[in-house]
N, C-alpha and C positions, 0 to 999 in steps of 0.2 A: 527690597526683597528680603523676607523674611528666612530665615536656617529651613526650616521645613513648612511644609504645609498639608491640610487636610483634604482627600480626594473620596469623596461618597461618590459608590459604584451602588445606585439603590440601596442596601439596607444596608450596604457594609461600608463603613470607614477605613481608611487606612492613612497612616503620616510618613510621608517620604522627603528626602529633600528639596529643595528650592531649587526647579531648575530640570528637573526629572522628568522623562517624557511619558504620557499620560499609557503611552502602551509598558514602557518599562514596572513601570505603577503596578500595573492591574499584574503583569507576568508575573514580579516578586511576589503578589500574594494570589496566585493562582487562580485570577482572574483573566479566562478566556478570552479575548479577541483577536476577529479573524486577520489571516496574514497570512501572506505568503511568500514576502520578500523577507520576512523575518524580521522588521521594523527598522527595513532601511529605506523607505520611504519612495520605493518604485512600483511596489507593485498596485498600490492606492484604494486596497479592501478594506483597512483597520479604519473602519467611518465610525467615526460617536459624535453624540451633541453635548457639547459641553456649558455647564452654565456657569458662568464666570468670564474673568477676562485673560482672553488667551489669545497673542498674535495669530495673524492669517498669515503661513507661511507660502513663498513662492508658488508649492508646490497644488495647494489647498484651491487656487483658484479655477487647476484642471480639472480637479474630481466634483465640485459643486456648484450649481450654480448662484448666482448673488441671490438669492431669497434662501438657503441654505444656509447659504457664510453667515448670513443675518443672524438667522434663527440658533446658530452656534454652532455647528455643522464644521467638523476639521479630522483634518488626518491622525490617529492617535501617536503615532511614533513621532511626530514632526509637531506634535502639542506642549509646550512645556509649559510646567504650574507653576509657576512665581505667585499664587495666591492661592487660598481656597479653592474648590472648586466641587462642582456636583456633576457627575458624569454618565449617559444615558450609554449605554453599549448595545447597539442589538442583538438578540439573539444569536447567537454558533449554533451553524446546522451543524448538529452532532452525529445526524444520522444520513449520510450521501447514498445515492442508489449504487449497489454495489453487486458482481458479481457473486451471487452464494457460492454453486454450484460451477463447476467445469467439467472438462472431458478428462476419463479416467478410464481406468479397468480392472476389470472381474482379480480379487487377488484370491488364493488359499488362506483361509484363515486362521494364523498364527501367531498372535499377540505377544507383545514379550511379555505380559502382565497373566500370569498363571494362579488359580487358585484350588486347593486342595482342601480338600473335607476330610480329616481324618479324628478316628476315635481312638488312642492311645492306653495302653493299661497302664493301671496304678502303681508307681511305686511301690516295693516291698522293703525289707530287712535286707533281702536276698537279692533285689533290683535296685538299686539306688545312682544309676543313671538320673544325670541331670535332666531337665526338665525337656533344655535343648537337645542335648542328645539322644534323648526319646523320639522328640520329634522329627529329626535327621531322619533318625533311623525309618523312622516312619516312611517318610520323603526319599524311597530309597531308591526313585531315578533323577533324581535331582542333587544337585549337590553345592546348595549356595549360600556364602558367605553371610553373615547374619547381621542384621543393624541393631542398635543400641537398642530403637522402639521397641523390635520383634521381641527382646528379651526382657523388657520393663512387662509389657502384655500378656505375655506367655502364663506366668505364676497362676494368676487372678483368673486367665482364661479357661486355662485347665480346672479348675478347683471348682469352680462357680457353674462349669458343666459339662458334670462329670466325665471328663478327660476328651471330650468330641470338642474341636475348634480348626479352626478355618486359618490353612499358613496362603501369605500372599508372596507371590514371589514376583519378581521383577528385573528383565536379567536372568543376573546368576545372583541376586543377593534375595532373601527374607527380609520384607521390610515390616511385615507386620503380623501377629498370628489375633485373630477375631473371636468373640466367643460362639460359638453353634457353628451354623452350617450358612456359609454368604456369599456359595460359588454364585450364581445366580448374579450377583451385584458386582463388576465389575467393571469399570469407565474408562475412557480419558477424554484429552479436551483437544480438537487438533487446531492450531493457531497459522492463517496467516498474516502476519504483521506486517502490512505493508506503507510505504511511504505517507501515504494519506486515508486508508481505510484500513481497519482490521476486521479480520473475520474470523468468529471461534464457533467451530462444529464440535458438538459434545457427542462420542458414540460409545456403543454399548458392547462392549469390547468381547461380549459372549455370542453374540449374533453378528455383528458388522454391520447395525442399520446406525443411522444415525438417531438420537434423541430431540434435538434441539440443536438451532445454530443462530447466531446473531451480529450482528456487525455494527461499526458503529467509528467515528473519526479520530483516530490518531490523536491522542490529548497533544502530542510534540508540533499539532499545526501552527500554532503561535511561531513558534522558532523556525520557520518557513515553511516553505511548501516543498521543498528538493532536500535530499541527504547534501549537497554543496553547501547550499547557507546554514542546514546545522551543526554540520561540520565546522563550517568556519564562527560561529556561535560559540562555539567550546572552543575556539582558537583564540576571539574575542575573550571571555571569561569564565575563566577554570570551574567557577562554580555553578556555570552551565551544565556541562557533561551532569552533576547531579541533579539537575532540574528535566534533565534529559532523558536519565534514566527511570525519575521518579514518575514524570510521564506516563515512559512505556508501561511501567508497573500499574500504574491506576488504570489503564485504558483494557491490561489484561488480566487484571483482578477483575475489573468491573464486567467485562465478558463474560468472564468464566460462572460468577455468581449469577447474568441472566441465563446462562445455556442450561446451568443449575438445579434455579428456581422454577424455569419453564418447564425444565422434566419432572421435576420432582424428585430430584435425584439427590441426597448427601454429599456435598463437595466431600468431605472422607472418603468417598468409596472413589474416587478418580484417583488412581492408582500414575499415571503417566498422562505425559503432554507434550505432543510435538508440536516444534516452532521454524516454521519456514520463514525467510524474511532476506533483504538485502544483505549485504555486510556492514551496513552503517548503522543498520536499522537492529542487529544481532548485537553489534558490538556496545549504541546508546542501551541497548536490552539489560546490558549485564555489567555497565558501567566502564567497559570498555575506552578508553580515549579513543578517540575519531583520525587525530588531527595526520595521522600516515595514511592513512585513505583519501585524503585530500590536494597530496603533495607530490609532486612526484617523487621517487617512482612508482607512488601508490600500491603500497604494501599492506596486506591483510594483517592484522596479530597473528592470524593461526587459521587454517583452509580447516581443520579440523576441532572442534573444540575440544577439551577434557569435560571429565560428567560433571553437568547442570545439574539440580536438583531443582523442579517448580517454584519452591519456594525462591530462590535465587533471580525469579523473574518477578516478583512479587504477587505469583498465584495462589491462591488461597485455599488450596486441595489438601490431598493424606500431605502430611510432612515429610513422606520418605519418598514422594515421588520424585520418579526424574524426569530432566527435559530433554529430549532429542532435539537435537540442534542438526538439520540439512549442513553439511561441508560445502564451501564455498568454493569456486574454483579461483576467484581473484578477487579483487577489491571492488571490480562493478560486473560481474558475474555470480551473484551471490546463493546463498541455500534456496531461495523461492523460486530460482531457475535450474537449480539442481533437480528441486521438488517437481517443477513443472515437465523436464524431460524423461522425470520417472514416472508421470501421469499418464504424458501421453505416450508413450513407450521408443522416443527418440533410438535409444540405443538399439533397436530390437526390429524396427520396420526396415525391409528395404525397400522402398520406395526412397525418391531425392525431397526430402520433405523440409521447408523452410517455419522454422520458428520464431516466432516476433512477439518480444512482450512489449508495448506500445506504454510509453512514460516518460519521465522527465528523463531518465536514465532508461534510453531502448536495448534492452539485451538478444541477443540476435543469436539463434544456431542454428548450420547446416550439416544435414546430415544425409548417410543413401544407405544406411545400416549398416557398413563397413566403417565408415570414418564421420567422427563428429568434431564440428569447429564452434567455435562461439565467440564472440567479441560483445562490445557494450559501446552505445552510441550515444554522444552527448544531446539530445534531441532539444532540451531545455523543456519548460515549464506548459507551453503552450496548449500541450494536452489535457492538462489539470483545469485550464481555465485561467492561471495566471499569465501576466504579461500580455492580458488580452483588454482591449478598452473596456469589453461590459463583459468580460469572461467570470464564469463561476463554476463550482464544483456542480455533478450533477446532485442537483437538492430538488424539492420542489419550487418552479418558477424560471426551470433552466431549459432552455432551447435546446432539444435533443434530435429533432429530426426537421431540416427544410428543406423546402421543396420551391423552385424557383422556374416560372417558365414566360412564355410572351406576356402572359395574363397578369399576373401577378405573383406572391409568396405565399406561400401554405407553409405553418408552423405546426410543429407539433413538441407541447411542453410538459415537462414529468408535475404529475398530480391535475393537469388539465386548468391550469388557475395563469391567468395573467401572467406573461414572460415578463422576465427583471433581468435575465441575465442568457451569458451564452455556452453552455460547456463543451468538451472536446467535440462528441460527435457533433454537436452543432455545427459547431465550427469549420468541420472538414467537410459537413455537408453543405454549407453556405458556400466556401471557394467552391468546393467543386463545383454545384451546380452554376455558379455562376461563369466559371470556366466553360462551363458546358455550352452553355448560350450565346459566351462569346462579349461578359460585359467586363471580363478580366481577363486579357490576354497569357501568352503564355509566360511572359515576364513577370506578371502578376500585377501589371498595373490596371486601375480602375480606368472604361472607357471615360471620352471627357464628354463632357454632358450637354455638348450640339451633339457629337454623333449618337450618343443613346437616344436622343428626341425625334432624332431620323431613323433609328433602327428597332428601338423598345420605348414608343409614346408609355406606355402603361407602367412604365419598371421608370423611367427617368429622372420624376420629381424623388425618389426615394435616392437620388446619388445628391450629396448635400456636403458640406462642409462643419464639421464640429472642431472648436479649437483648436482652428485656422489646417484641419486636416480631415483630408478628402473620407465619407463612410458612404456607406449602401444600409440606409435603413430598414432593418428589420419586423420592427414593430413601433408603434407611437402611441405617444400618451397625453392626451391635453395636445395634439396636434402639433409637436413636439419630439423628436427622435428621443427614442427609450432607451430601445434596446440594436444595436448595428455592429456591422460592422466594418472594422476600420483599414486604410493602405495601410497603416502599422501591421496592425493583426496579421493582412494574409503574408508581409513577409515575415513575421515572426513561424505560421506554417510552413510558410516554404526554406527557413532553416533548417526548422524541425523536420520534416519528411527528406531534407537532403540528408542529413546526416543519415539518418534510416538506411536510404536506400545506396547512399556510399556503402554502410557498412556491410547490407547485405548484399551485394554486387562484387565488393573483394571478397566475401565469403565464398562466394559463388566462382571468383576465378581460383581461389587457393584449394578447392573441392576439384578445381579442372573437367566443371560440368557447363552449359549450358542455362541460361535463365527460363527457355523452354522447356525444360529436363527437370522443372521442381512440378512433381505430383500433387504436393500438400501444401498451402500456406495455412499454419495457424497462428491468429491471434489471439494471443494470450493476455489475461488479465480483464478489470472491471471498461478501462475502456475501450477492449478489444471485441468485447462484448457488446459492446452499442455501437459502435463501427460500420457503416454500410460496406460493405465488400465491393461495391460497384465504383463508389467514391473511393475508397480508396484505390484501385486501379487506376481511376482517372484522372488522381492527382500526382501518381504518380510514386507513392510508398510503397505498394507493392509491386511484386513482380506481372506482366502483362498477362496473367494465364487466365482460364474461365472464371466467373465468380464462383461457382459450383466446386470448386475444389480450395476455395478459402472460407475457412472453417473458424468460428466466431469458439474458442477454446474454453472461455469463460476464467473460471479462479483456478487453474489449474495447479497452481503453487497450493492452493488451499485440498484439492484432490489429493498431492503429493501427499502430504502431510500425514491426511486419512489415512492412506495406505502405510503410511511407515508406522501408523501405531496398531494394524490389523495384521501385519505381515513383517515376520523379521527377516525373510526372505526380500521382500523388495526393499527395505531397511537398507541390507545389504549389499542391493545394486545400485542405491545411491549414494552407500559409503564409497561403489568403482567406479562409479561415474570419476572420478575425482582422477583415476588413471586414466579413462578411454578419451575425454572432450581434451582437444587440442585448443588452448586460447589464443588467439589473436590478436595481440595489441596495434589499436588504431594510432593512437596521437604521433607512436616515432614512426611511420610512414613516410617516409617523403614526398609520396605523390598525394596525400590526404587530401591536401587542401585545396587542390587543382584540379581532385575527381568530386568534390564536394561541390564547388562550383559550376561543375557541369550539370549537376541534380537540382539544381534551383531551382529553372525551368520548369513548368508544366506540361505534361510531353502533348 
């Protein structure tokens, strides 16, 4: 075995050493592929064909079949090059279907980014006020600190026309004085940076419509699919965290520059930018180390930040912009759930209204206008698509809606093209309905396959066995299971929906309400948005109440966000949120894990 060897990824080479796993490869030189275990070789997405010779490791024989392994077909993180080699990588869906828009509300429009047209007299003999102090004076309800830019600008701006220019203010500071008159132009970018999509709404900060808005996959997907395995990625090695952060930066540079270019807007005139996001997701943001968010007692850096400036996240607007950072209330209650109860107006209804952002990390608040609780539930990955046999992000080619009755299965797949894979609402709609029918009992076990031939001839041949474990096929290919799914799978949901519904059930007795007593459920986020309301009562995540009063929320961290850069007013009611939400820590519970067990079940 040679010191190093050569690894072409298509057009690009790169020489690492002998011994190196074909996923670590590609990550060093920012070479994309998909993961979501973070390349530890469980979650079985990071597929390439490699050409050269590469052991078939244990693992490699579950995810392919032998005409596959043949053709070169292997796991990339469990690949090592001990030789040359040439490596095919499929495409990263960059772009997952994603919620844009969420539920919000009407704010007063108040921006902290103010702009002033004024026309200033000329120095004299007898005037000789600085240029700044002129302008002060000018500015004479206002009274803000001034930035180094503002004062480089100022000389050149005045002089060149004829004493009329444009101060920008931001805050309480001057960041920038413009030549003429540029009220008119005035932006910011609102960001939410979430676990595995981000989304950047660009709005027009003199109207409150929005410009443009674009989304687009987390560049940090490689280093897993959950803030846990990136966390512990930076635990692994230190010179993670900066691959981490460099990441976040490229995925929210590149954002900003489409929300941008689609308006036709000058990144200079974007004056501010808020960033809603987890706390792991804030902290890899700004270079932050992770590894107290991971441990217990799971300790935040700071529920509050000090001032961000744009630039600091690696956004590419005015140089003197800042970034609004949502306060966190703990380590898995973060600013995008802050953001989201300033959307939907958590603190302010009285109604007993239950919140659920549905994710690898479910964050849960109850509230009845009076008192608000919030906890965070370890729900695991299964919503994302990982940890699922044919689980996938929702992309094109993902099973987002089935339909299962005596007859047979009805799919329904995002862009209408051949299912390849299964994503969350897939997922939940497959048990459920099959729960419904009665081919999955309440334990979650698959019937055995005499009694489905006595009780669903038409449904039976699709219960099979794929390495040497029981599935319920989906779809088929070459007559051949494609897409299914598996007795793994449904107990990996019925983890995830117990912990759920643990969490909101203590929320529920610590409230001293009733589980009939909740008016609202909404689900928050992109896959609370695809979600049936029907399935998920039936499986048992939410609470028993009408479907008609569970409310599909959408991106509402992303809504927050809007309003904090439209409104310094509502700014300010989710800087108190920070006083009013009472947290609830689950894990030192002592009954945790005994009311957990009880939610298994499928009621």
């Amino acid at each position: 075995m040679t010191d190093r060897v050569r690894i072409s990824f298509g057009d690009k080479e790169v020489r690492v050493p002998a011994g190196v796993s074909v996923f670590d490869a590609a990550s060093w030189h920012g070479i994309a592929i998909d993961s979501t275990c973070g390349g530890h070789g469980t979650c079985r997405k990071c597929r390439v064909r490699v050409d050269g010779q590469v052991e078939v490791s244990t693992s490699d024989p579950r995810a392919f079949s032998e005409d596959e392994l043949a053709a070169g077909w292997r796991l990339a993180c469990l690949a090592r090059a001990g030789c040359d080699l040439a490596v095919e990588v499929p495409p990263l869906v960059t772009r997952p279907k994603a919620a844009m828009v969420g539920v919000g509300r009407q704010v007063i429009l108040r921006p902290a980014v103010q702009k002033r047209c004024v026309t200033l007299t000329e120095p004299t003999l007898t005037d000789q006020r600085s240029d700044v102090e002129r302008l002060l004076d000018a500015l004479d309800d206002l009274e803000p600190s001034v930035d180094l830019q503002a004062v480089r600008n100022l000389p050149k701006a005045l002089r060149e026309n004829d004493y009329t220019v444009t101060a920008v203010v931001v805050d309480d500071r001057l960041v920038d004085v413009e030549p003429g008159d540029t009220t008119a132009q005035r932006y910011g970018i609102a960001f939410d940076l979430g676990t595995t999509t981000v989304v950047a709404t660009l709005l027009d900060l003199s109207t409150g419509t929005p410009a443009a808005v674009a989304s687009m996959l987390n560049a940090q997907q490689p280093f897993g699919a959950d803030v846990i395995t990136r966390i512990s990625a930076t635990m692994l090695d230190p010179d993670t965290l900066g691959r981490l952060t460099g990441r976040a930066h490229e995925t929210l540079a590149t954002l900003a520059g489409e929300v941008c270019a689609e308006a036709g807007v000058d990144p200079g005139r974007v004056y501010e930018v808020a960033l809603a996001g987890n706390a792991t997701m804030i902290q890899l943001a700004l270079g932050i180390d992770p590894e107290p968010l991971g441990v217990a007692p799971f300790v935040v850096a700071s529920r509050a930040l000090p001032r961000v400036l744009a630039a600091d996240l690696g956004v590419r607007v005015h140089p003197g912009a800042p970034a609004y950072t949502f306060p966190a209330l703990g380590a898995y209650v973060g600013g995008d759930i802050v953001a989201g109860m300033l959307a939907s107006g958590m603190d302010r209804d009285k109604r007993v209204r239950l919140f659920v952002d549905v994710g690898t990390n479910c964050e849960i608040v109850l509230g009845d206008g009076h008192r608000l609780l919030a906890t965070a539930a370890p729900a695991g990955p299964a919503f994302e698509g990982a940890a699922i046999r044919c689980g996938m992000r929702a992309a094109p080619g993902a099973v987002e809606v089935v339909k299962v009755d005596e007859d047979g299965v009805r799919l329904q797949v995002i862009d209408d093209v051949e299912p390849v894979g299964l994503c969350g609402s897939g997922l939940v709609d497959a048990v459920a309905e099959l729960v419904g029918i009665g081919l999955l009992d309440s334990s979650g076990r698959l019937m055995a396959e005499a009694d489905a031939r006595e009780k669903f001839p038409a449904l039976a041949d699709r219960l099979r066995e794929v390495a040497g474990e029981r599935v319920f096929v989906l779809h088929w290919r070459d007559d051949e299971p494609a897409v299914y799914l598996s007795q793994r799978d449904v107990r990996e949901l019925q983890f995830a929906k117990a912990a759920i519904a643990t969490g909101w059930r203590l929320l529920v007795e610590e409230l001293g309400v009733a589980e009939e007593d909740i008016q609202q459920v909404l689900l928050a986020g992109s896959f609370g948005s695809y979600l049936s309301p029907a399935n998920a009562v039936r499986i048992g995540l939410v609470p028993k109440i009408p479907v008609l009063r569970i409310v599909s929320a959408g991106n509402v961290a992303g809504e927050g966000a809007k309003m904090a850069l439209l409104s310094m007013r509502e700014r300010a009611g989710a800087d108190a949120l920070l006083e009013e939400v009472r947290y609830v820590e689950l894990s030192d519970r002592p009954d945790f894990n005994d009311r957990f067990i009880e939610q298994l079940a499928f009621p």
